[in-house]
C-alpha positions, 0 to 999 in steps of 0.5 A: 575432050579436055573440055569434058575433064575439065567440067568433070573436074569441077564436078569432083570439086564440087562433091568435095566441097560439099562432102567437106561442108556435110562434115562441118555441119555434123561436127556442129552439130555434135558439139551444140548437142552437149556430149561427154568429152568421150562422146565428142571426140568419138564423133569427130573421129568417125566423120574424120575419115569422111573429111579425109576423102572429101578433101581428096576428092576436091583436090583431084577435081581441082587438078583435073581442073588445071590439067583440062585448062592447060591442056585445052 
């Protein structure tokens, strides 16, 4: 049964590292697009939100990670 949480946990870790990475290459992106102060700032703040869940989600992954490995 652990087993099962553990290998859950990588997965959650996994989306998060690549809902982190999808909000580096958007942040990027918006910056090499030569936006207005204004402009740049309203688009990092809407992918904020985004970067928030998706270190959230990383971090319970990685915690399922620990509690299936301690608990195995």
């Amino acid at each position: 049964m652990f087993e099962f949480i553990t290998w859950g946990g990588a997965a959650l870790s996994l989306a998060g590292l690549l809902g982190l990475v999808w909000c580096i290459l958007r942040v990027m992106k918006a910056r090499k697009s030569g936006l207005s102060d204004d402009e740049l700032r309203a688009a990092v703040q809407s992918v904020l939100p985004w970067n928030l869940a998706s270190l959230f989600l990383s971090v319970i992954g990685l915690m399922l990670v620990i509690l299936g490995i301690s608990f195995s």
